[in-house]
C-alpha positions in Angstrom: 43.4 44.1 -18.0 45.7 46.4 -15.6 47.4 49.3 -16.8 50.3 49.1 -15.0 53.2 50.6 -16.3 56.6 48.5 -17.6 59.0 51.5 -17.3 59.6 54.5 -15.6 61.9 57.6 -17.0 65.8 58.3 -16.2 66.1 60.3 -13.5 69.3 61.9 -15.6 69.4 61.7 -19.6 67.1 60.5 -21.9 65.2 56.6 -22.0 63.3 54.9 -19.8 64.6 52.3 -17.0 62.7 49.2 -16.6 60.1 49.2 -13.6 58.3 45.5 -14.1 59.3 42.0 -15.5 57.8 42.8 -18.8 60.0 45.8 -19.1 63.3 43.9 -18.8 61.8 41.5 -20.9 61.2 43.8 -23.7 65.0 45.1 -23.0 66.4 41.7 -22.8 64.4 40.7 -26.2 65.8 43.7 -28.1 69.7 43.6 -27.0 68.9 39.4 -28.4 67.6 40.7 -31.6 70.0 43.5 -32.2 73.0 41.2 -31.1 71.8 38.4 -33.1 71.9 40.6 -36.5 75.0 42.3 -36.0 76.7 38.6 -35.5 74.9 37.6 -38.4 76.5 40.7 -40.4 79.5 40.4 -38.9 80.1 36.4 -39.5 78.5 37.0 -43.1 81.6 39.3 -43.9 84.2 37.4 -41.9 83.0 34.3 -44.0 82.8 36.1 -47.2 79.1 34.1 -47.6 77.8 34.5 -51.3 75.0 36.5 -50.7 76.2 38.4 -47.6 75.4 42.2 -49.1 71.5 40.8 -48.9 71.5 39.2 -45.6 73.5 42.2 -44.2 71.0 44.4 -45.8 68.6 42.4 -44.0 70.4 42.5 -40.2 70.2 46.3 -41.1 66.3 46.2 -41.6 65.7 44.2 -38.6 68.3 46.0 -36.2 66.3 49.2 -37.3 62.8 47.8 -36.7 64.0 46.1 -33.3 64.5 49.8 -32.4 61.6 51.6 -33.7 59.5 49.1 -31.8 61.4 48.9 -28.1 61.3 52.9 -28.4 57.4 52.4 -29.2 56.5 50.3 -26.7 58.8 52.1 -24.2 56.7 55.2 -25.1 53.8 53.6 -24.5 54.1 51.8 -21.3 55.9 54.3 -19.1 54.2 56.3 -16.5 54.2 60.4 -17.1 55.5 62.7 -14.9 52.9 65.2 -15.1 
């Protein structure tokens, strides 16, 4: 198994840019997740669901664990400066 690398660093700022397809697929996977849970939330309020305080709870856990693990992997699979 290669150890190529999925994303560089920014040249300005702070992040990492996508260098390979699996790096844009990563970034493309966690804009669908987050996306999808704040629709969720936001149609769950709009549509005064019963149990929308739970399921926005919910959109809240996995919007936070979509970005703990992009920022993990992005860690992980970019290539160091020094």
């Amino acid at each position: 198994m290669s150890n190529r690398y999925w994303f560089r660093p920014k040249s300005f700022g702070y992040g990492w840019t996508p260098i390979s397809w699996e790096g844009w697929a990563v970034t493309l996977g966690s804009m669908v997740v987050t996306m999808a849970a704040i629709l969720t939330a936001v149609f769950a309020e709009v549509h005064r669901w019963p149990d929308r305080r739970s399921l926005q709870a919910t959109c809240l856990i996995v919007f936070v664990a979509t970005l703990i693990a992009t920022i993990v992997v992005s860690r992980t699979k970019t290539e160091c400066d020094g």
